[in-house]
Residue, then its C-alpha position, 0 to 999 in steps of 0.5 A: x883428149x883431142x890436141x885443142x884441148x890438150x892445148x887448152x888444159x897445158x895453159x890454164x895449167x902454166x896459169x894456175x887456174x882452178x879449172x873443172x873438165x867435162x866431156x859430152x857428147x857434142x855440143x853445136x847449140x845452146x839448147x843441146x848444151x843445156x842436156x849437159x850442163x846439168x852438173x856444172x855448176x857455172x855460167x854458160x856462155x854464149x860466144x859469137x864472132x863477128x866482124x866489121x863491115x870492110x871485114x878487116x876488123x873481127x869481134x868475139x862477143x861473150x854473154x850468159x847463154x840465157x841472154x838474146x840481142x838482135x845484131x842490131x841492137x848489139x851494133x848500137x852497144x859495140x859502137x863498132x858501126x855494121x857487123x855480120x857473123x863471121x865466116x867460117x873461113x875467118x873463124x879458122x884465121x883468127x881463132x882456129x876454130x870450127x862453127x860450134x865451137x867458139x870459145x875464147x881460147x880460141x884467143x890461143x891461136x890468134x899469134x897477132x892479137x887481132x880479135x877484140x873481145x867485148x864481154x858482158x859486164x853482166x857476167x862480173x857477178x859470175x862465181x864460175x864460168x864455162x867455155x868449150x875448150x876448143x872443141x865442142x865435146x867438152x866443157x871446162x869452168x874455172x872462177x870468174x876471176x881466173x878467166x879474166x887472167x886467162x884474157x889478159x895472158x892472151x894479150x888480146x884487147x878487151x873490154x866490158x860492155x852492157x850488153x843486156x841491162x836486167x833493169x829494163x827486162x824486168x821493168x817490160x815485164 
C-alpha cells in the first residue's frame, strides 16, 4: 500500500467509516475504471478540478461517472463565472495529487482549506460511493452518509449543486 493510501485508509479509520479497499491495476479513466468495477458495488464517481478565471480560486466538481456536462454548461450551474481545468502544477498545490488520480481525499492535503467542492446533489440517492484513494491503483467505498462526514472533517466549503437533472434527459428521450 503506497503512503497516499496509507493516509487515506488511517483517516476514514480515526473517523470510523465503514470503508471497502480494492486494488487494480491503474485506473487513469473512466472507461478503463469500468473493467474494475465490476465487483463493487457502489456509485463511481467523476472528480474534475477546475478553476476560476484569474486561477486564485480552485473547484473539485464530483458526479456519477455515467454523467457528462460540457464546461459550459457546468459554468452556468457552478454560478462561478469562467472555468478551466486545472493545471497539473495546481492539481499537486492544492490537493497533492497526479492527473488520474483525482479524488476528494485529496481534500487531505489542502492545509488551507482552499478548494471548494460542488457535489452533485444527484448522488444523495447513492447507498455507497467510490473514490480513488490518492492514487489510481485502488478504489475504496464507503455508505454515502460517511462521506459526507469525510467532507465535513476536511473543513473545506461544500455544497450541493444540480449538475444534471434526469427529468429533462428522459423527457429528450
Amino acid at each position: 500500500m503506497t503512503e497516499q493510501e496509507k493516509q487515506v485508509i488511517e483517516v476514514l479509520e480515526d473517523l470510523s467509516i465503514d470503508y471497502r479497499h480494492f486494488t487494480h491495476p491503474p485506473i487513469p479513466t473512466i472507461e478503463e475504471g469500468l473493467k474494475h468495477w465490476k465487483n463493487i458495488d457502489a456509485t463511481h464517481c467523476k472528480n474534475l478540478f477546475f478553476r476560476n478565471h484569474k486561477g486564485k480560486k480552485h473547484y473539485l466538481v464530483i458526479l456519477d461517472h455515467r454523467e457528462n456536462m460540457a464546461i459550459h454548461d457546468m459554468e452556468k450551474r457552478l454560478k462561478q463565472g469562467k472555468l478551466s481545468f486545472a493545471s497539473e502544477k495546481r492539481l499537486q498545490k492544492w490537493l497533492g495529487l497526479t492527473p488520474g488520480s483525482v479524488t476528494p481525499f485529496g481534500l487531505i492535503n489542502d492545509a488551507e482549506n482552499h478548494v471548494h467542492v460542488f457535489l452533485d446533489e444527484n448522488l444523495k440517492t447513492s447507498k455507497r460511493i467510490s473514490f480513488h484513494p490518492n492514487i489510481n491503483t485502488a478504489t475504496v467505498d464507503m455508505p454515502y452518509e460517511d462521506f459526507i462526514r469525510f467532507l465535513d472533517w476536511t473543513g473545506n466549503s461544500w455544497e450541493y449543486v444540480r449538475l444534471y437533472d434526469h427529468y429533462f434527459k428522459d423527457k429528450k428521450q
